[in-house]
N, CA, C and O atoms as CSV, one atom per row, in Angstrom:
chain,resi,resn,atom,element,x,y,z
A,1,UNK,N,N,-9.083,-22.171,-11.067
A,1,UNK,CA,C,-9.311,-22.058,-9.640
A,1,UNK,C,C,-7.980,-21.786,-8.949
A,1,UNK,O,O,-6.958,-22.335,-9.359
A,2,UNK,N,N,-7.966,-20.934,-7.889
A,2,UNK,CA,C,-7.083,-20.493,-7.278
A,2,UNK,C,C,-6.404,-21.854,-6.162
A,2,UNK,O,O,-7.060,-22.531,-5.370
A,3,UNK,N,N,-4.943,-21.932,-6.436
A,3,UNK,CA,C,-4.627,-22.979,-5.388
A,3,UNK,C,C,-4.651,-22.818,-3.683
A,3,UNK,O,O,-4.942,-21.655,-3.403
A,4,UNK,N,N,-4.446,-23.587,-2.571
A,4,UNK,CA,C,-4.415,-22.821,-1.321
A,4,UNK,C,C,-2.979,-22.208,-1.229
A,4,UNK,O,O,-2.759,-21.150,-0.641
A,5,UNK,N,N,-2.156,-22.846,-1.765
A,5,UNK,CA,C,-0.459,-22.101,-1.995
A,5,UNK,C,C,-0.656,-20.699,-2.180
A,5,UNK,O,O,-0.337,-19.891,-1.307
A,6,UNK,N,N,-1.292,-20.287,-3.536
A,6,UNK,CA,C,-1.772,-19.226,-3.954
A,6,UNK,C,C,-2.469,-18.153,-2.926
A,6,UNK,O,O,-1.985,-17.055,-2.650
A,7,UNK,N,N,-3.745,-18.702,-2.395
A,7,UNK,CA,C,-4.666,-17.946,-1.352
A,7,UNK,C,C,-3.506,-17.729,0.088
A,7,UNK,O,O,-3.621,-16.677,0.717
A,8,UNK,N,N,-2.711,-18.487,0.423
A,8,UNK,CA,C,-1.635,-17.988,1.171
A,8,UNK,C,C,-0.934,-17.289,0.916
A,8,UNK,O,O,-0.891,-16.457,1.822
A,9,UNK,N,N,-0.051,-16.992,-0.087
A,9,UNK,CA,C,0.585,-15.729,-0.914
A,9,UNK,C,C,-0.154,-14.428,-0.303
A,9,UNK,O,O,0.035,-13.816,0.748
A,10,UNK,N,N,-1.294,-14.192,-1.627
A,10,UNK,CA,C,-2.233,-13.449,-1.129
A,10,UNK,C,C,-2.389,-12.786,0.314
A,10,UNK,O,O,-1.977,-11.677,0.654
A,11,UNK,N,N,-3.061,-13.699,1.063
A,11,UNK,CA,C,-3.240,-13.629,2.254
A,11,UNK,C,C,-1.747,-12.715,2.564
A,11,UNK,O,O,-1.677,-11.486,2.577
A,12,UNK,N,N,-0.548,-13.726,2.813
A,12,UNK,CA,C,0.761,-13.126,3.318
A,12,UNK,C,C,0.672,-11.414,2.120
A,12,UNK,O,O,1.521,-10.664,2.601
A,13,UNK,N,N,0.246,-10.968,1.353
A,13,UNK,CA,C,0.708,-9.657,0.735
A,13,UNK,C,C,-0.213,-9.041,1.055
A,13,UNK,O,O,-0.068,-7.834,0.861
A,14,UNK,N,N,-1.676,-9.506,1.723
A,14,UNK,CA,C,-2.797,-8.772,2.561
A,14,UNK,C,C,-2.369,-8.061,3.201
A,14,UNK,O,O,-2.298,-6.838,3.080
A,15,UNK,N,N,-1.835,-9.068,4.387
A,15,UNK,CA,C,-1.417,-8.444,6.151
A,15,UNK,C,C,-0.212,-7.110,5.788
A,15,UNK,O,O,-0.148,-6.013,6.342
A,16,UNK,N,N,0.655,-7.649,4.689
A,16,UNK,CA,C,1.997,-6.456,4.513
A,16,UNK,C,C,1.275,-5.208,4.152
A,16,UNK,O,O,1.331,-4.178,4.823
A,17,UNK,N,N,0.566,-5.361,3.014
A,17,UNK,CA,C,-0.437,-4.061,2.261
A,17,UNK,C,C,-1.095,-3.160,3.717
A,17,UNK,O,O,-0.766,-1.978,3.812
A,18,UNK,N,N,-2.049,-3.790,4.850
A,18,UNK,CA,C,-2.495,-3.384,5.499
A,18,UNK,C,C,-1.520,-2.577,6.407
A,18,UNK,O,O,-1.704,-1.397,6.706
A,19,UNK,N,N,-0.245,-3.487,6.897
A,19,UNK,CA,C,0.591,-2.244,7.471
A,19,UNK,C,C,1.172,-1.286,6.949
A,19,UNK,O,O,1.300,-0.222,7.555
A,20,UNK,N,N,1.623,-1.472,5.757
A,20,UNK,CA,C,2.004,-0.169,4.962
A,20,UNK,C,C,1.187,0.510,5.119
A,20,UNK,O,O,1.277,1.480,5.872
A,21,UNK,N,N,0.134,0.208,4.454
A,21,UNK,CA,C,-1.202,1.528,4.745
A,21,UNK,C,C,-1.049,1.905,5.876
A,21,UNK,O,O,-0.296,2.867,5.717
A,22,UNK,N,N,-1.301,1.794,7.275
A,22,UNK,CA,C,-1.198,2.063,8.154
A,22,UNK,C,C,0.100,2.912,8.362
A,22,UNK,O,O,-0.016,3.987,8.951
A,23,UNK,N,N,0.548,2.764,8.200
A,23,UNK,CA,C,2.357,3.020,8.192
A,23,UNK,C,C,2.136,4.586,7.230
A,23,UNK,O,O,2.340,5.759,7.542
A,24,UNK,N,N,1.844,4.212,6.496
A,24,UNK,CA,C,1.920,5.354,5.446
A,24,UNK,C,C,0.547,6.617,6.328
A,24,UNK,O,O,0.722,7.672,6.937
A,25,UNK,N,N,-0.264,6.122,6.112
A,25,UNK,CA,C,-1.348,7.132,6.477
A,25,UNK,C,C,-1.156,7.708,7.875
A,25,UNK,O,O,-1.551,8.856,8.074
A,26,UNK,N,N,-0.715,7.175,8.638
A,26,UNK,CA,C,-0.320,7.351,10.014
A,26,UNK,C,C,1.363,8.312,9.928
A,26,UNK,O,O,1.924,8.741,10.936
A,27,UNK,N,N,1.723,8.420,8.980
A,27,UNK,CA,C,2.741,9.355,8.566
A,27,UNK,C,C,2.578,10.187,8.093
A,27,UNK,O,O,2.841,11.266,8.624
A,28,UNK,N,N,2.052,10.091,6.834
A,28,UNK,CA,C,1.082,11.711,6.665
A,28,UNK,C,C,0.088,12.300,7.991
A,28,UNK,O,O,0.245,13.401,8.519
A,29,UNK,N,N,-0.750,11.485,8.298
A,29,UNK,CA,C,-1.044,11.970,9.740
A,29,UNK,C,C,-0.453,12.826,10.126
A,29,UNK,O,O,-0.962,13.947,10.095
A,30,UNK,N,N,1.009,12.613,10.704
A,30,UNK,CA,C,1.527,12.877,11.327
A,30,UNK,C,C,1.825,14.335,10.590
A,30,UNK,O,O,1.314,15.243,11.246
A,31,UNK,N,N,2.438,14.752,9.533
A,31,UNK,CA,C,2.778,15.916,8.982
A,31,UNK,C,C,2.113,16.760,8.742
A,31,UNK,O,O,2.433,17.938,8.901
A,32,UNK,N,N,0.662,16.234,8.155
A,32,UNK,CA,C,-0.554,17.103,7.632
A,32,UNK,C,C,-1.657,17.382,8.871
A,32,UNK,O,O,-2.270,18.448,8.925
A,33,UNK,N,N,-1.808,16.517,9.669
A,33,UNK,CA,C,-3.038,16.852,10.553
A,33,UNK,C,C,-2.710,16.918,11.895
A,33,UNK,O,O,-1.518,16.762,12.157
A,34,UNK,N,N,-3.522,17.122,12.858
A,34,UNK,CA,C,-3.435,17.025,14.327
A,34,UNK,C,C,-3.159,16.167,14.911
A,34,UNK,O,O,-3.252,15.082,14.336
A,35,UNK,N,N,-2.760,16.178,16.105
A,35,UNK,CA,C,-2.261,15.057,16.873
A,35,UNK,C,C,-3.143,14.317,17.278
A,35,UNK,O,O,-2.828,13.202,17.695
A,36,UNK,N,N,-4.544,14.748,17.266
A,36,UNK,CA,C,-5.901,14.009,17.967
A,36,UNK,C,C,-6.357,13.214,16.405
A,36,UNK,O,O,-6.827,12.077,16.376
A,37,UNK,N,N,-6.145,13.944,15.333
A,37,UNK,CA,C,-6.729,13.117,13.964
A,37,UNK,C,C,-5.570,11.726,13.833
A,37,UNK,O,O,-5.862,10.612,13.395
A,38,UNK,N,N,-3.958,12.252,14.442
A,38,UNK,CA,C,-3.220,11.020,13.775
A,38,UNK,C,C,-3.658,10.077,14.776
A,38,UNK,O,O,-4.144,8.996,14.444
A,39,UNK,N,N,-3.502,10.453,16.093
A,39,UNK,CA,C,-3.975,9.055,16.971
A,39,UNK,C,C,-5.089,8.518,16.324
A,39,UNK,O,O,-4.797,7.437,15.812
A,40,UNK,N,N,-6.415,8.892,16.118
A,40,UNK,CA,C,-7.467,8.390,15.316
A,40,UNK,C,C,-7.218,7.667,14.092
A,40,UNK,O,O,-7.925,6.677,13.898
A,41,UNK,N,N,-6.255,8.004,13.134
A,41,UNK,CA,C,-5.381,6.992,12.445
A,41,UNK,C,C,-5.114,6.101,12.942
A,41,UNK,O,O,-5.613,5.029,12.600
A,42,UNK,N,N,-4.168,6.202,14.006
A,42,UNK,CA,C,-3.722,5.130,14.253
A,42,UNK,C,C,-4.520,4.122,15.140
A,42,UNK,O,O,-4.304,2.910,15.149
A,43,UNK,N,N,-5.460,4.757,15.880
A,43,UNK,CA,C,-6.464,3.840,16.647
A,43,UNK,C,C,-7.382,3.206,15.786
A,43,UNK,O,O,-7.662,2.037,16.050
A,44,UNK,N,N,-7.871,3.705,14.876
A,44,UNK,CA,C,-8.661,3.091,13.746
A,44,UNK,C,C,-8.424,1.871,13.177
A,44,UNK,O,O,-9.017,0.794,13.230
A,45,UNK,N,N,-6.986,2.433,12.366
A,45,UNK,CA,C,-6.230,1.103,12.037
A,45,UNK,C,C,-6.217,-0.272,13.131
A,45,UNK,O,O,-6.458,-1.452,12.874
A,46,UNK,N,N,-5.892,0.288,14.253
A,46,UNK,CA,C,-6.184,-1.065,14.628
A,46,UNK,C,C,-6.722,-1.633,15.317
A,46,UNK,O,O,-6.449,-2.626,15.991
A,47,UNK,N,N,-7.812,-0.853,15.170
A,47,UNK,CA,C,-8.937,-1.577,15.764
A,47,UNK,C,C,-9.576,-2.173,14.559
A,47,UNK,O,O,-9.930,-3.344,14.696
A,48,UNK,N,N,-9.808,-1.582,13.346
A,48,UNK,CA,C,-10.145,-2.224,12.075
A,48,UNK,C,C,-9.177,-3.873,11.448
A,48,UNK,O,O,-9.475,-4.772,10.660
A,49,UNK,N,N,-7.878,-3.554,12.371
A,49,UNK,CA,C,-7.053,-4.856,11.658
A,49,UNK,C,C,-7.403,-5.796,12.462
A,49,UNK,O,O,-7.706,-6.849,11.900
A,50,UNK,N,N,-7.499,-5.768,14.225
A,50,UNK,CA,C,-8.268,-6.663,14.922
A,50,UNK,C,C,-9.396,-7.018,14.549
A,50,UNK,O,O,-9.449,-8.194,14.187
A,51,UNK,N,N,-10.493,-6.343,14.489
A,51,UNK,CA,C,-11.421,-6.474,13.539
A,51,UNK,C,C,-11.269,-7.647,12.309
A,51,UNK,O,O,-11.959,-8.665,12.349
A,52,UNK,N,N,-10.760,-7.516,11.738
A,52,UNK,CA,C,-10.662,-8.266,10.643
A,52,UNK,C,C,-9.864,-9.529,10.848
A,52,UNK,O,O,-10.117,-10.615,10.326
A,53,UNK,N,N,-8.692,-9.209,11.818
A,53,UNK,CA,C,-8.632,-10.264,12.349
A,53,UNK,C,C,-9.320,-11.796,13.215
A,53,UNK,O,O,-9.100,-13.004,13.305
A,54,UNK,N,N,-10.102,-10.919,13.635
A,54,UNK,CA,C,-11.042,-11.703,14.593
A,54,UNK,C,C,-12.355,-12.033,13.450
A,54,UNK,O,O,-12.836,-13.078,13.887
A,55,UNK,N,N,-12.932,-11.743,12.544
A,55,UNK,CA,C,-13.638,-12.485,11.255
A,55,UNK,C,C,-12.722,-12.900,10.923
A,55,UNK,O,O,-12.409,-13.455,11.976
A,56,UNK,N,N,-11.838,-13.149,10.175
A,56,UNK,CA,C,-11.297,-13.940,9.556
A,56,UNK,C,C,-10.911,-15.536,9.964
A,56,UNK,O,O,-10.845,-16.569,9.298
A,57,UNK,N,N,-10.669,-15.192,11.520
A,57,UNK,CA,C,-10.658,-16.202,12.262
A,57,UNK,C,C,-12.106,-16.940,12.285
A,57,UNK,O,O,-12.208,-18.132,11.995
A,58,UNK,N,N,-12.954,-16.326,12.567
A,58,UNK,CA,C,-14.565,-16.780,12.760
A,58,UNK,C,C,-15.098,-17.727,11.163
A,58,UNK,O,O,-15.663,-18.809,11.008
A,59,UNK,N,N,-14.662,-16.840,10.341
A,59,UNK,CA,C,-14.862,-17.736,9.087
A,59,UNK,C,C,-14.147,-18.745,8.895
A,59,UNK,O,O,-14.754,-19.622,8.280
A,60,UNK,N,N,-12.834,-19.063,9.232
A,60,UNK,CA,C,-12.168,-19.772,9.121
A,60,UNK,C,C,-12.427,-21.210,10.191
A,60,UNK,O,O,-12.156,-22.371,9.884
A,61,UNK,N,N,-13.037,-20.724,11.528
A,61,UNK,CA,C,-13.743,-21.765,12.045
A,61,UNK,C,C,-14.966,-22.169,11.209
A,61,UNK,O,O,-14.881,-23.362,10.919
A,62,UNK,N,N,-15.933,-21.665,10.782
A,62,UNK,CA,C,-16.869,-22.127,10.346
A,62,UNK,C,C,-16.338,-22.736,9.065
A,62,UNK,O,O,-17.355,-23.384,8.820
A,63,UNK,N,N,-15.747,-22.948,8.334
A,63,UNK,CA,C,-15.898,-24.202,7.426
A,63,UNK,C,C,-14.563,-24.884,8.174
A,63,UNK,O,O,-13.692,-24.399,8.897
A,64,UNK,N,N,-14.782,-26.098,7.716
A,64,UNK,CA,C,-13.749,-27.594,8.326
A,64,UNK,C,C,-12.376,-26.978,6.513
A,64,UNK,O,O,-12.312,-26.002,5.766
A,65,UNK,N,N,-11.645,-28.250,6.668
A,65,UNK,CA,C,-10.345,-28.124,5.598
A,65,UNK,C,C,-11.752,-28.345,4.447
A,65,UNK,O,O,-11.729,-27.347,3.727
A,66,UNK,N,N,-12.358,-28.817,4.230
A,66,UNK,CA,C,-13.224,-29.258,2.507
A,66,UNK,C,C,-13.895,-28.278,2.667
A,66,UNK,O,O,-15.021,-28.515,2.230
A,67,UNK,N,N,-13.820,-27.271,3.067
A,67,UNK,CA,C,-14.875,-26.032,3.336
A,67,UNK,C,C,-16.318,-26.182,3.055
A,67,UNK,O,O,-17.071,-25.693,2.213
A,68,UNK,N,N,-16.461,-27.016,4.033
A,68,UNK,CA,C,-18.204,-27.154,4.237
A,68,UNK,C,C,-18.200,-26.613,5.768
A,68,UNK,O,O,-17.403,-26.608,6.707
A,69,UNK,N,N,-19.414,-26.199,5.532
A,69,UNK,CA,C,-19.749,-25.398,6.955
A,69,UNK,C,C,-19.732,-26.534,7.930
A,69,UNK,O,O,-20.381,-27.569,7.779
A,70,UNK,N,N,-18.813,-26.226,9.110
A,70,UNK,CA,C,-18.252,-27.049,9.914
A,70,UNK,C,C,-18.916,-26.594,11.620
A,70,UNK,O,O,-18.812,-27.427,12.521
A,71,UNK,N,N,-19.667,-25.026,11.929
A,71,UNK,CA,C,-20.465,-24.702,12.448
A,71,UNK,C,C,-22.073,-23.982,12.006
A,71,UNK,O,O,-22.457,-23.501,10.940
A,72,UNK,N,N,-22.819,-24.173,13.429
A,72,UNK,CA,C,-23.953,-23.664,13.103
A,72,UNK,C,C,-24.490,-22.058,12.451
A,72,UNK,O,O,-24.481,-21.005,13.088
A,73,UNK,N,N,-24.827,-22.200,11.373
A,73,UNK,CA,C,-25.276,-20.895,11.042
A,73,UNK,C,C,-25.606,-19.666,12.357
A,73,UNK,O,O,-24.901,-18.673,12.539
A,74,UNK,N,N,-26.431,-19.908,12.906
A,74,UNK,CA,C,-27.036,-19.096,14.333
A,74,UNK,C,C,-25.581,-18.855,15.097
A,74,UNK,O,O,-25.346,-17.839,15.751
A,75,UNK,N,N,-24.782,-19.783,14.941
A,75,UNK,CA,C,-23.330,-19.519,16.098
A,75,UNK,C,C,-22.476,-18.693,14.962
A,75,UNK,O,O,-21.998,-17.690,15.492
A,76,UNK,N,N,-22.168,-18.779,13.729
A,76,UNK,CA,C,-21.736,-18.014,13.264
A,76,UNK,C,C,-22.205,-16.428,13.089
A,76,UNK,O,O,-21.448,-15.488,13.330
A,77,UNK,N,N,-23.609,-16.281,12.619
A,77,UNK,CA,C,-24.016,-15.542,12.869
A,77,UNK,C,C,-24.171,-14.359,14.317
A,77,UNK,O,O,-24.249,-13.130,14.346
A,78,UNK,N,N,-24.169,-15.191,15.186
A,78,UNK,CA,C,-24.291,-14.599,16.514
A,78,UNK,C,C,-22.893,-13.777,17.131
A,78,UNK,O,O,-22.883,-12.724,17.769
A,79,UNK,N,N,-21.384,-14.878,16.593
A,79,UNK,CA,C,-19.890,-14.537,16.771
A,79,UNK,C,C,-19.929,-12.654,16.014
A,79,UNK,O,O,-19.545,-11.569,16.450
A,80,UNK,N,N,-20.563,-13.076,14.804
A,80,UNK,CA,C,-20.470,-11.549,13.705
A,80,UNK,C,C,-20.883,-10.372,14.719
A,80,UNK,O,O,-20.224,-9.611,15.427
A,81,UNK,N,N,-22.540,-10.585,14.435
A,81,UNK,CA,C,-22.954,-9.357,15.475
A,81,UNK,C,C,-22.575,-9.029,16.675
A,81,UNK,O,O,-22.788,-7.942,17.212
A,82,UNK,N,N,-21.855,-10.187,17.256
A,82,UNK,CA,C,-21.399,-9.625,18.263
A,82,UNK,C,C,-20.263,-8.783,18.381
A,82,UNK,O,O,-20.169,-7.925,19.259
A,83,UNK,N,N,-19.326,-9.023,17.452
A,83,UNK,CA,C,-18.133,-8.843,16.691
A,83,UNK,C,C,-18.420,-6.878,16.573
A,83,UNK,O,O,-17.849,-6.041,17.272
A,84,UNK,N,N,-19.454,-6.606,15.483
A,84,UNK,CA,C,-19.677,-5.680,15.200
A,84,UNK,C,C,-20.677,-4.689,16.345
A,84,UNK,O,O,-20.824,-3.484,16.143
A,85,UNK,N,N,-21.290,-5.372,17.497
A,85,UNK,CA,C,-21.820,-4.687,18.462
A,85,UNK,C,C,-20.816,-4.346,18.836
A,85,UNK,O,O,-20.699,-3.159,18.528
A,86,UNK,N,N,-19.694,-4.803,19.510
A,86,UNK,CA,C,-18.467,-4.787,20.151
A,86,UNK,C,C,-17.680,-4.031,19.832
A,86,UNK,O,O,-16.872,-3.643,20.676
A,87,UNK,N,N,-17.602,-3.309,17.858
A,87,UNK,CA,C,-16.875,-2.810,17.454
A,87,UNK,C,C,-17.559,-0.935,17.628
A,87,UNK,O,O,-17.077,0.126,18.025
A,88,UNK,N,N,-19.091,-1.447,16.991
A,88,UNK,CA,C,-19.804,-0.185,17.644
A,88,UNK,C,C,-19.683,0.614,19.016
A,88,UNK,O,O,-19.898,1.819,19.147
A,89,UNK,N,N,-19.370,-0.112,19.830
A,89,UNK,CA,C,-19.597,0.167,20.797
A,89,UNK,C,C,-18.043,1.162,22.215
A,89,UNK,O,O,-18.029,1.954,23.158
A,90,UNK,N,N,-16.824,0.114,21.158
A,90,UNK,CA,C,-15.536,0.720,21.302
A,90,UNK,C,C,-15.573,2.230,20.503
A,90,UNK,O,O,-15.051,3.279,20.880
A,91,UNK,N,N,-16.060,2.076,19.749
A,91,UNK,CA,C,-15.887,3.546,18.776
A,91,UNK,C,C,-16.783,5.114,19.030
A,91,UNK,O,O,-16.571,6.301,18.783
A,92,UNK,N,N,-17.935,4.251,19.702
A,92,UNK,CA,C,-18.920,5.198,20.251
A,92,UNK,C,C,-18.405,5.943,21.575
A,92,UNK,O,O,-18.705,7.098,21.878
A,93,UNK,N,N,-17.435,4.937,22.436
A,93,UNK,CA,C,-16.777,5.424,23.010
A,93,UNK,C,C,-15.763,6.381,23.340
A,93,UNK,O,O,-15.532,7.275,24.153
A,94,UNK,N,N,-15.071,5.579,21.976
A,94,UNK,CA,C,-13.825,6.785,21.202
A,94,UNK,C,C,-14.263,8.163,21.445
A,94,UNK,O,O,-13.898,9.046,22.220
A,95,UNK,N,N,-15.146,8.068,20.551
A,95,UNK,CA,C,-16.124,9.497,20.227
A,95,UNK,C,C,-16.324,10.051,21.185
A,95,UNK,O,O,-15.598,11.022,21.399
A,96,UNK,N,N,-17.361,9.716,22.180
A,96,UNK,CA,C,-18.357,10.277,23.529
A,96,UNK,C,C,-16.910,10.732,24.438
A,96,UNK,O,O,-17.221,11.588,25.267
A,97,UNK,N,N,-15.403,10.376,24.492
A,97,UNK,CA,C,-14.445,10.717,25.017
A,97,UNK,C,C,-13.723,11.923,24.485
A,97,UNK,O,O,-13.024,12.716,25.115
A,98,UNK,N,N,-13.955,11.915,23.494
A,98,UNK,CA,C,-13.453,12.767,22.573
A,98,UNK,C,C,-11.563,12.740,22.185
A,98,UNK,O,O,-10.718,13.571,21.854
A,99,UNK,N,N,-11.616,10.956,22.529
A,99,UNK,CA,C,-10.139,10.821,22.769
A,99,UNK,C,C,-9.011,10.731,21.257
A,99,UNK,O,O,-7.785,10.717,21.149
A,100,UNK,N,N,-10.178,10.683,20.222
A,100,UNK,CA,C,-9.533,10.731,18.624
A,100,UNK,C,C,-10.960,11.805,17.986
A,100,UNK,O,O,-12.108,12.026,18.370
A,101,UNK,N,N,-10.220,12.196,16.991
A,101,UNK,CA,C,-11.228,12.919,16.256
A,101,UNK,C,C,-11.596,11.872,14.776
A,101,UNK,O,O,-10.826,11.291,14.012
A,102,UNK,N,N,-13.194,11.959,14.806
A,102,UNK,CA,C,-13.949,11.574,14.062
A,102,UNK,C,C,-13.243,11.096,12.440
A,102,UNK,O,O,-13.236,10.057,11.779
A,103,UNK,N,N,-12.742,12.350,12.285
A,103,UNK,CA,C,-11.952,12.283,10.933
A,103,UNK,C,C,-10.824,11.456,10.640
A,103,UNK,O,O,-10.759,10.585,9.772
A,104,UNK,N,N,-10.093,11.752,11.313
A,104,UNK,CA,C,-9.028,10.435,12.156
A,104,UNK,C,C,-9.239,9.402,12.110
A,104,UNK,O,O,-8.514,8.692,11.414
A,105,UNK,N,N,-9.917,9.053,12.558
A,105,UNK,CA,C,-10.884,7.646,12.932
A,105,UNK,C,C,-11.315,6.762,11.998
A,105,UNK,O,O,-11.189,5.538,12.007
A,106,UNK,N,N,-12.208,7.968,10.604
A,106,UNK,CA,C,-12.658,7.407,10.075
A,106,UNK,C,C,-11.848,6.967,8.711
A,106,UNK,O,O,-12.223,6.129,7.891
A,107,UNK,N,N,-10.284,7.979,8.669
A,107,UNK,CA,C,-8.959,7.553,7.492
A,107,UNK,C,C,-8.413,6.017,7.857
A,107,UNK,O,O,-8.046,5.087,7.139
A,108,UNK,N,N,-8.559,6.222,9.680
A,108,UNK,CA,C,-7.998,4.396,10.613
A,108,UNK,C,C,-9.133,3.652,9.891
A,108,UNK,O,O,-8.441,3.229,8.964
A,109,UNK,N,N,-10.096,3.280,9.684
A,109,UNK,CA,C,-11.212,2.739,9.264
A,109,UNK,C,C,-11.170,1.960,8.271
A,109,UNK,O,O,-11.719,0.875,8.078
A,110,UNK,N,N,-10.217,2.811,7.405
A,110,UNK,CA,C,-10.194,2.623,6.036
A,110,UNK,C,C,-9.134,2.246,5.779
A,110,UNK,O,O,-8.707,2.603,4.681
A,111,UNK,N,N,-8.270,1.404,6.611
A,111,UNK,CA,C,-7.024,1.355,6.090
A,111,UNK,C,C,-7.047,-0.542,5.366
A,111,UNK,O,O,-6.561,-0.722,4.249
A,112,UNK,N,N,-7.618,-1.695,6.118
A,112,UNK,CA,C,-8.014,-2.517,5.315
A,112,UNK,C,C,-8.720,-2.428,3.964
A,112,UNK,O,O,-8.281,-3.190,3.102
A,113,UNK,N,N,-9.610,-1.731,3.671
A,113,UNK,CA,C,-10.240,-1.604,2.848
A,113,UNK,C,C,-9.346,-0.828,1.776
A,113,UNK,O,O,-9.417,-1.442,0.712
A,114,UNK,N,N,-8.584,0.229,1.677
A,114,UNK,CA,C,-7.706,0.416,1.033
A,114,UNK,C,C,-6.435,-0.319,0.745
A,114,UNK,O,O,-5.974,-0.351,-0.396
A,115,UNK,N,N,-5.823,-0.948,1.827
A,115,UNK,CA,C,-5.279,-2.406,1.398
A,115,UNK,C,C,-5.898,-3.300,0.596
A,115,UNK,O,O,-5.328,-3.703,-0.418
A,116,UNK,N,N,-6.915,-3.651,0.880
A,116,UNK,CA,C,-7.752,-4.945,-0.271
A,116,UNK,C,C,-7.855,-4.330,-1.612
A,116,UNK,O,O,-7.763,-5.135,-2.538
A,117,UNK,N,N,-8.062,-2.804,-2.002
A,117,UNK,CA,C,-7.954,-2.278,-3.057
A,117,UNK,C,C,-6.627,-2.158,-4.158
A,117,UNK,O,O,-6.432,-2.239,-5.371
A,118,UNK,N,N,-5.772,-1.881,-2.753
A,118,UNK,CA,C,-4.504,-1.526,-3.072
A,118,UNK,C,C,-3.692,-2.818,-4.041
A,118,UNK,O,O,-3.211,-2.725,-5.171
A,119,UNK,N,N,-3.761,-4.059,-3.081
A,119,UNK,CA,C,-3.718,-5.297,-3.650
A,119,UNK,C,C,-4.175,-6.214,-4.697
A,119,UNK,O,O,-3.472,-6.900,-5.438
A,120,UNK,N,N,-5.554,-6.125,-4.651
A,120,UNK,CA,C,-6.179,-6.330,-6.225
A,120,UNK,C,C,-5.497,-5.536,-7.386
A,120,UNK,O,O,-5.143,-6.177,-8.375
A,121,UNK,N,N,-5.250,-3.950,-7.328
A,121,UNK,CA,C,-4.385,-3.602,-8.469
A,121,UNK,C,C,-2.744,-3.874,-8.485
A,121,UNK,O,O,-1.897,-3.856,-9.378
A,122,UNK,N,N,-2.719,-4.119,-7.129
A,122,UNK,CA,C,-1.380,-4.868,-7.737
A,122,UNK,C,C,-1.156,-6.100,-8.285
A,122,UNK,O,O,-0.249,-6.343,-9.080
A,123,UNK,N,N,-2.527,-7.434,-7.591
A,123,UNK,CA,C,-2.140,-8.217,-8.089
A,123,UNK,C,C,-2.621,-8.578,-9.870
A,123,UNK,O,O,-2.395,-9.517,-10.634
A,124,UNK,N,N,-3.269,-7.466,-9.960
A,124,UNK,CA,C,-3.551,-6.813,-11.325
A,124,UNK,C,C,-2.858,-6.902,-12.692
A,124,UNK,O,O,-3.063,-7.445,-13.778
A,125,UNK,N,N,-1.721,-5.923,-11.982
A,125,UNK,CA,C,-0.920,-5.228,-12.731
A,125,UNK,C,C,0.104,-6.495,-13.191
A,125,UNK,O,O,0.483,-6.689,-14.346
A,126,UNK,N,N,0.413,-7.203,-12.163
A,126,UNK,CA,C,1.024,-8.210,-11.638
A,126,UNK,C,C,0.816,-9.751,-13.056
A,126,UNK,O,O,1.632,-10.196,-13.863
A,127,UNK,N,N,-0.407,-10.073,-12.814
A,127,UNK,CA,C,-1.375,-10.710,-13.839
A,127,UNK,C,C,-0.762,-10.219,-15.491
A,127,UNK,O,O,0.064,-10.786,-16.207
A,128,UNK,N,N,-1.465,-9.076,-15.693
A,128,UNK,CA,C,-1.063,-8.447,-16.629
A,128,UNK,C,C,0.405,-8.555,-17.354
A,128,UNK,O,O,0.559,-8.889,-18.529
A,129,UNK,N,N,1.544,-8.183,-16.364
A,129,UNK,CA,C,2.750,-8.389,-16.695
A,129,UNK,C,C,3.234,-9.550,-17.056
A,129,UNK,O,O,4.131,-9.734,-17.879
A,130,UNK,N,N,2.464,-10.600,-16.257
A,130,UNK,CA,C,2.767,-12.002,-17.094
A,130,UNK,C,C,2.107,-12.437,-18.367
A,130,UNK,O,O,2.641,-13.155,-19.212
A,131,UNK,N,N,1.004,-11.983,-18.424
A,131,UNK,CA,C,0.798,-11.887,-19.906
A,131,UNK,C,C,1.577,-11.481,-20.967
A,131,UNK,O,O,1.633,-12.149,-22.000
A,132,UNK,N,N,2.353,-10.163,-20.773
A,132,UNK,CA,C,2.512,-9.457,-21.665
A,132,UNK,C,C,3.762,-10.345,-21.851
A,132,UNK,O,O,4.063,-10.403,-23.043
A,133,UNK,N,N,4.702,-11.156,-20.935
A,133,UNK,CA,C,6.195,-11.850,-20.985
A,133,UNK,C,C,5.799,-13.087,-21.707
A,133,UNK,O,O,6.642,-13.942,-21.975
């Protein structure tokens, strides 16, 4: 079982992974595509890292330190969808403005999710290397 020392690590090489990504993709952006696709990079990103910010927080209220659910299912539940109405609803905007392009938008989108990827193979590789010592 993973210690909380450990899940803090983690966590702390999450948040770094996510700005690099950002950092990085929002730089190619910048060289390879339009100025309306990199803003969409970059608006994506962070609206996706708030995003995730703001669940992470929500889960983290709902269980107490012994991680038993510490709020009501229906209130957790209700924080989410609202979370994600809220997120729908900024983006639909984006769009209907035509203030980032779609494509843009949808590389910003992806920049957690390619962090969480990015990180598992590192902490992978990582794993691995101590084996092999």
């Amino acid at each position: 079982m993973t210690s909380k020392m450990e899940w803090e690590e983690i966590h702390d090489n999450l948040k770094i992974f996510i700005w690099l990504v950002l950092l990085i993709l929002s730089t190619m952006g910048y060289f390879f595509l339009t100025p309306k696709q990199t803003l969409g990079i970059i608006v994506g990103g962070l609206i996706i890292i708030a995003n995730f910010n703001i669940f992470k927080n929500t889960i983290r209220s709902a269980f107490g330190k012994d991680f038993l659910l510490a709020a009501k299912k229906t209130t957790i539940l209700a924080k989410i969808y609202f979370r994600l109405f809220a997120l729908g609803l900024i983006l639909a905007l984006l769009l209907k403005i035509k203030l980032v392009d779609p494509i843009g938008l949808t590389i910003g989108l992806s920049t957690v999710v390619t962090a969480i990827v990015l990180l598992a193979v590192y902490l992978a590789l990582k794993s691995k290397s101590r084996e092999a010592s």
